[in-house]
N, C-alpha and C positions, 0 to 999 in steps of 0.2 A: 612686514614679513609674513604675517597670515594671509595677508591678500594676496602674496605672491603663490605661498605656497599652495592656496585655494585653488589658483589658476592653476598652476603645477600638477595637482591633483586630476582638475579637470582635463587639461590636454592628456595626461596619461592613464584616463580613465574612456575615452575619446576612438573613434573608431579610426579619424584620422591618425593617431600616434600610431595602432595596430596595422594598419596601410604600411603608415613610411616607415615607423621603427622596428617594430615587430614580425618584421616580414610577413606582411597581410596581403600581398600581393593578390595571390588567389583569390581572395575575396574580390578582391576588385576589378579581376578577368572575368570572376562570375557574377557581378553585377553588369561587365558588359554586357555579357553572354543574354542576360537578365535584358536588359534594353533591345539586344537585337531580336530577341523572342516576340518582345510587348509590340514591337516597330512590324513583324510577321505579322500577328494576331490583329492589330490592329490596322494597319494602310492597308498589308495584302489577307485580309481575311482569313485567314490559314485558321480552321478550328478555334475562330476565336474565342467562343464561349470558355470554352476549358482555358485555352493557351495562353488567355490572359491573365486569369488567375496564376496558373502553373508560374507564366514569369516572376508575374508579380511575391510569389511565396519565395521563390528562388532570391529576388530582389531583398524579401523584407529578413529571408535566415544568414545571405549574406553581407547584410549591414550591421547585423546583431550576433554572429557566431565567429570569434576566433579562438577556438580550443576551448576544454572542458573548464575553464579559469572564466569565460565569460556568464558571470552573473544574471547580465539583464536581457540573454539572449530568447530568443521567441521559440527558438528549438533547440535537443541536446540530444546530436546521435550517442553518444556515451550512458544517455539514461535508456534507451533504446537497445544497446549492446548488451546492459546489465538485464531488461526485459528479455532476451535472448538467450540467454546465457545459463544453461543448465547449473551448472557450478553457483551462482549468484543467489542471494537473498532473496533478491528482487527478481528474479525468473518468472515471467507473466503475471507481474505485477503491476496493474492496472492504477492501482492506490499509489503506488509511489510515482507513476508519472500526471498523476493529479495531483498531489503532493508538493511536488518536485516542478514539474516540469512549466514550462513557458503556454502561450495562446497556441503555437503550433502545435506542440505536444498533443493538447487536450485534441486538436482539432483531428491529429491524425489519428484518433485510437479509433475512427470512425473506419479510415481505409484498412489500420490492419485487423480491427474486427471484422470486414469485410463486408461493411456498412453499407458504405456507399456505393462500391460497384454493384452491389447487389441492387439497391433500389434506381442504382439507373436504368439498371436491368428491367425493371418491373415500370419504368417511364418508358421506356423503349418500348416493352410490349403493348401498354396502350396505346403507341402512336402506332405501331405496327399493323398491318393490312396482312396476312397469310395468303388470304383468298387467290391469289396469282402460283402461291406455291402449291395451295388444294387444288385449283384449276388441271396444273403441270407438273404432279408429283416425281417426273421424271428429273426437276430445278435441284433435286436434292442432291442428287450425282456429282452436281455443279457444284453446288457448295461444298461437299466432300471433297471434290477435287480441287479446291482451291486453298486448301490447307495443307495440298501439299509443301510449301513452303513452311511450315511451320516445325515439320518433323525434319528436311534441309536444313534447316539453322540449325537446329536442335543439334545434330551428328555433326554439322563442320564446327559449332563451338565446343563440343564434348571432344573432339578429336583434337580441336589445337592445342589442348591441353593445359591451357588457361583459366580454364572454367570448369566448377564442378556439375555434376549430372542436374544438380537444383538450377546452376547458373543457366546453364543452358538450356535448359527447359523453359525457364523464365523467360531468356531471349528469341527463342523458335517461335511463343507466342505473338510475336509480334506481326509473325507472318500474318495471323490471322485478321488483319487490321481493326482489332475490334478494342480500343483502349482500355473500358472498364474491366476485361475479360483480362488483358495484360496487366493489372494495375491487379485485381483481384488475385492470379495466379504469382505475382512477383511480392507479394509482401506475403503469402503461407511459404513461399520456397527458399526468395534469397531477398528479401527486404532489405539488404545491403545497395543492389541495384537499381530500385526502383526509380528513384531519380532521372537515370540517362534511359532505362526500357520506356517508361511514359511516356518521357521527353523526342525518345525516337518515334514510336505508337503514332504517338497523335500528329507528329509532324510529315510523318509519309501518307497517314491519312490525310490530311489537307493537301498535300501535294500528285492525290490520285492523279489528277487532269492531268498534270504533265509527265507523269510516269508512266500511266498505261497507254495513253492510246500507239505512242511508240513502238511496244508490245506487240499490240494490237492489230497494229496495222505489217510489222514483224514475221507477224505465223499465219496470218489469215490473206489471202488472196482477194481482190476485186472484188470476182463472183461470188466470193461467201459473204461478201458484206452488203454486197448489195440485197441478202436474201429479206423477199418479207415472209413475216410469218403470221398465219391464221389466227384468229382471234380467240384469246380462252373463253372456256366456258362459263355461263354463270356460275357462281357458287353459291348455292344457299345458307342462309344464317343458322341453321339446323349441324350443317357441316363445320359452321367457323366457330360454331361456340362449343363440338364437340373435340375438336384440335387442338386446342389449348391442352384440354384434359387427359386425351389419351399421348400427347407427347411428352408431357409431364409424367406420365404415367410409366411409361418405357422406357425413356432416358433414366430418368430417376433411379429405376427399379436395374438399370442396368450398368449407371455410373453411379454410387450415391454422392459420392462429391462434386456433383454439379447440380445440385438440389439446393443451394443459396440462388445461381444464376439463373437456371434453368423455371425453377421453382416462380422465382419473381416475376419473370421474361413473360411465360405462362400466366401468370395471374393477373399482371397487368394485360394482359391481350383478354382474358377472359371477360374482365369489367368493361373493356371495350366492346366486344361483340353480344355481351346475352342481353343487353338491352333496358336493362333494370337498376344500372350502378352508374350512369351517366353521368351525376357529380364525384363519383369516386373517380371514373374516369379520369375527366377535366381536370383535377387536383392534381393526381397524379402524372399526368402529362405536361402539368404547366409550371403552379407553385411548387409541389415536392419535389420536382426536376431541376426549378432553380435554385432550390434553395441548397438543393445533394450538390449541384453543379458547381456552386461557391465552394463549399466548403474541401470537398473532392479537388480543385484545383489548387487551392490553395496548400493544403495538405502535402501534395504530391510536391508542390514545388520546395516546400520546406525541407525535401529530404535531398536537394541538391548544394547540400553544403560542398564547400571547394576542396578539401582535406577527400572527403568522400568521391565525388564527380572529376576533378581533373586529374585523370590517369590512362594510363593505355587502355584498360578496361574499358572503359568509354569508350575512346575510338573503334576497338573491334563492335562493342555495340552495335553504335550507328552504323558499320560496314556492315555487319550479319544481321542485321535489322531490315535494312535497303534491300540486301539479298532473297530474306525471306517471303518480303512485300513482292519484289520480281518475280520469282517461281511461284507465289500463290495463283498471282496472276496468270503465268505460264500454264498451270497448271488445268487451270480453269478454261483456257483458251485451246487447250490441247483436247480435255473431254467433247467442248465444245465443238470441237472440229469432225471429231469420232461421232458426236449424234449428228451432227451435218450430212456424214457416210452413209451411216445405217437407215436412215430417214431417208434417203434418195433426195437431201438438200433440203430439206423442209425446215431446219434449224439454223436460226443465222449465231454462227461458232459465238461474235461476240460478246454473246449475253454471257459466254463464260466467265470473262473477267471480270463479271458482276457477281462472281461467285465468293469473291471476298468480306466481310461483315460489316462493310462501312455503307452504311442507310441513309440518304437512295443518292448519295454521290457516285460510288461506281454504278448501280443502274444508270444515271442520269451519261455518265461519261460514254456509257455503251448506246445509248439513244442518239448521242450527237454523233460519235463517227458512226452509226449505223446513217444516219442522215446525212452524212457526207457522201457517202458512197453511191446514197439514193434517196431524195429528197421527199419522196413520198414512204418513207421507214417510218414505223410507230415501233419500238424494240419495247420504250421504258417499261410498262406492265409486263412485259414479256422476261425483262431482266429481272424486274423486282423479285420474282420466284429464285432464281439461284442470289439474289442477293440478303434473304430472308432466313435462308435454308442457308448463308454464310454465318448468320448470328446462332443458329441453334450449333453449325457445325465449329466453331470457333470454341462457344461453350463446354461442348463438347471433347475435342483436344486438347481443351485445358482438363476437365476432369480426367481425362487419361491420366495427362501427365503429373496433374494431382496425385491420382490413386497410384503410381507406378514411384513417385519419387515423397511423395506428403508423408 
């Protein structure tokens, strides 16, 4: 009889009973959901650094999360909620989800202290190159204008009236394609989101190649594509190691809530350029990138429990997500067209769609259809400038929308 009941115990202690008896169902759509990600990430390359993680968290919260009753689960939105929760004990208590909480818990206090996107941010800047934006400080416009999308989602999810001014704020960033920035901006706003914002973020970002050149090829005509364009100027190292400082300087002093992104972005580009931090450099762009890179994906995916992510909310996401990525693009493709005018054609429009934050996929997308068009096009340096001046301007629309709804 003990050995029966042992077994007993076990199957209804079992993630299988939770499936079939316990209506776990969702769990198990989100473990699909979970495999079709890793199957992206992995055969079709889709962002796989992040993406696979991301799956994989998604995969490991739901095999081990059915309702706040689950014991040995890895993650507990409910200890999260009470983190939240003015009313609560536990209201940014840090201590009771150490305490309390699972391996993922621990792992996400990183993102919502806003850990990890931030030192991506400061990996990013040491890989980063400016010298194309100093060249053609004109790239900036570009990137300005490709954010137009971001402030579109923003007003069509505030207007359906499903979402509040946080939510939607959250979701407008996506336009900006820049994931750590949407990941950083969704967990101070609506941390409830974040799950399907990331999940959208990095998926439309892997999927630039087939999204824009359609666009692309859309608003711009033959002649503009075929346009080449003259070669920038040197930039000296005197000018790239002064850029850092004074951008940091004026954004900062002019948004302070973008002094975690803005602040690291900056600093990691500084150790890259003054010439004297070479191992901090290399650290920073290689080990602390992989190691932010694990833990940030993982993290992220934990908060796609099935309770939480399988709902309408989700679907308008991904719709007003796709949206915002379009009109960035659009947007950026339209300034691009206008410096084409004023220049008497000197400007080939497509660099605009480069004006997006995603490095240097969309410069690299604008090189190839520029190369279509006309086999002797060199664009990519040429786009990299509004693709650069995408990262500060992405940064940027999130501390707007910080300071306007934080």
């Amino acid at each position: 009889m003990d050995i029966l009941q042992t077994l007993k115990d076990l199957w209804e202690g079992s993630g299988f009973h939770s499936f079939f008896v316990n209506g776990g169902w969702k769990n198990l759509v989100m473990i699909v959901i979970s495999c079709v990600l890793l199957y992206l990430g992995i055969k079709k390359k889709f962002e796989p650094l992040l993406l696979v993680g991301i799956a994989f968290g998604c995969l490991l919260v739901n095999l081990s999360y059915f309702g706040p009753e689950s014991t040995d689960a890895l993650y507990h939105p409910e200890l999260w909620t009470n983190f939240l929760d003015e009313n609560s004990e536990y209201y940014h208590s840090y201590g009771h989800i150490l305490s309390h909480g699972g391996l993922l818990d621990i792992l996400y206090i990183g993102v919502k202290a806003g850990i990890y996107p931030s030192l991506i941010f400061m990996g990013v800047g040491a890989m980063t190159d400016f010298g194309p934006l100093i060249a053609n400080p004109k790239s900036l416009l570009l990137g300005a204008a490709a954010q137009m999308g971001v402030f579109l989602a923003f007003f069509g999810a505030a207007a359906s009236g499903v979402f509040t001014g946080n939510q939607a704020a959250s979701i407008g960033i996506i336009g900006g394609a820049d994931g750590p920035t949407a990941i950083f901006l969704t967990t101070k706003l609506s941390p409830e989101l974040l799950g399907p914002i990331a999940i959208a973020a990095y998926s439309y970002m892997a999927l630039i190649p087939l999204i824009q050149p359609p666009l692309m090829k859309l608003l711009t005509t033959e002649k503009e594509r075929k346009v080449k364009m003259e070669q920038n100027r040197v930039v000296s190292k005197t000018e790239k190691i002064i850029f850092p400082i004074i951008v940091a300087m004026f954004v900062i002093l002019l948004l302070p809530s973008t002094a975690p992104l803005i602040g690291c972005l900056m600093l990691g580009n500084l150790w890259r350029e003054c010439g004297v931090t070479e191992r901090l450099s290399d650290t920073v762009q290689n080990a602390l990138m992989n190691i932010v890179t694990v833990f940030l994906g993982i993290s992220v995916g934990a908060t796609t429990a099935a309770d939480s992510f399988l709902n309408l909310k989700t679907v308008l996401i991904i719709g007003l997500g796709l949206t915002a990525f379009a009109f960035s693009t659009v947007g950026g493709l339209l300034v691009g067209k206008l410096m084409y005018v004023l220049t008497g054609g000197k400007v080939n429009p497509l660099i605009g769609s480069a004006g997006v934050s995603a490095v240097p996929m969309a410069a690299r997308v604008s090189q190839v259809e520029g190369q279509k068009a006309n086999p002797s096009n060199f664009l990519l340096m040429h786009a990299m400038g509004p693709n650069v001046a995408g990262v500060i301007g992405s940064a940027i629309a999130a501390g707007f929308l910080l300071a306007v709804f934080g």
